[in-house]
N, C-alpha and C positions, 0 to 999 in steps of 0.2 A: 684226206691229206693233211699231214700238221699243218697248223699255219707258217710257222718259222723256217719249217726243210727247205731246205737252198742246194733244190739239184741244176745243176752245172754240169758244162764239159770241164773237166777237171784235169788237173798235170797226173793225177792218179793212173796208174797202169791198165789198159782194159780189161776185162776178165777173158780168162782162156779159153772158156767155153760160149762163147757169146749166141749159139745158135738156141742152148735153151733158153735163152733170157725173150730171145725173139720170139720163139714158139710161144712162151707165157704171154707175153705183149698180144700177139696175137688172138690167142684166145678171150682174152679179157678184152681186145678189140670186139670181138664179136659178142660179147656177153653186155656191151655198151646200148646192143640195141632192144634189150629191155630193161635192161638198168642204169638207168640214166643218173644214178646218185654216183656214177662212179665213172661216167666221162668224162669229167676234164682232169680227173687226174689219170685216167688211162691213156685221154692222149695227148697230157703232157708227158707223160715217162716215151712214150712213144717216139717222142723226139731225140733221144739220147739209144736207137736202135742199132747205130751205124758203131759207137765206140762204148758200151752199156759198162759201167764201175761199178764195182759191189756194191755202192750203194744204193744205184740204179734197183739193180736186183733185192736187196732189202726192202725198199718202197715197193717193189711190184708184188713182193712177199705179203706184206701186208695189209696191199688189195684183196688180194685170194686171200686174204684170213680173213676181213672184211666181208667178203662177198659169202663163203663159206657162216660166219655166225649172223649172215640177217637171210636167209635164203625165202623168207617170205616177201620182201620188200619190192619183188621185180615187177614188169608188168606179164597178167598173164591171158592170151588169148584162145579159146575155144574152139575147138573149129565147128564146134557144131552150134555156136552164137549166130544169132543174124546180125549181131554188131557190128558195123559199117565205119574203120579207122579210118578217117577224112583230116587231111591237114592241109597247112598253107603257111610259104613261109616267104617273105619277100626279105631277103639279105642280100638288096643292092644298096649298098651303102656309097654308093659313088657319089649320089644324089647333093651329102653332105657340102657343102662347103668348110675349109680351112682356112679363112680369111680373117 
C-alpha cells in the first residue's frame, strides 16, 4: 500500500457494479492466508465493501498486480511434509490498562 493513499468513505459516488469489487476483496481475502505480505491492506480495502469508489477498486487493482508479479513470495505447504504448523496467539489485550 503507498504510504500516503488516504482511502476514506468519500462524498464520491459508489461504483455501479459494486458486486465485483466484493468478489475481488474476497478472493484476495482468502489469498491473506498465505500471503501475509498483503493483509493489512486487504483488509483495510475490506472495510469500504459496503459503498466501494473507484478508487477503492484501483487500490484493490493493484493488490492483484502485486500479488500476480511476486507469486513466489507466499507461504507454501506440502501435503506430503511431516511438518507440523503449530501456533499461539494470546490477543487479549484487555489486560492493559488506560490510566
Amino acid at each position: 500500500m503507498v504510504k500516503d493513499n488516504k482511502l476514506m468513505f468519500e462524498e464520491n459516488p459508489p461504483l455501479e457494479d459494486i458486486t465485483s469489487f466484493q468478489r475481488l476483496i474476497g478472493r484476495l481475502l482468502y489469498l491473506t492466508n498465505t500471503r501475509l505480505d498483503i493483509s493489512f491492506a486487504v483488509q483495510f480495502l475490506s472495510q469500504f465493501l459496503k459503498a466501494p469508489i473507484a478508487h477503492h477498486e484501483v487500490v484493490a487493482l493493484r493488490i492483484l498486480r502485486y500479488t500476480k508479479g511476486s507469486l513466489g513470495q507466499g507461504l507454501f505447504f506440502p501435503s506430503d511434509s511431516t511438518l507440523q504448523l503449530k501456533g499461539f496467539s494470546d490477543s487479549d489485550w484487555g489486560h492493559l490498562s488506560t490510566n
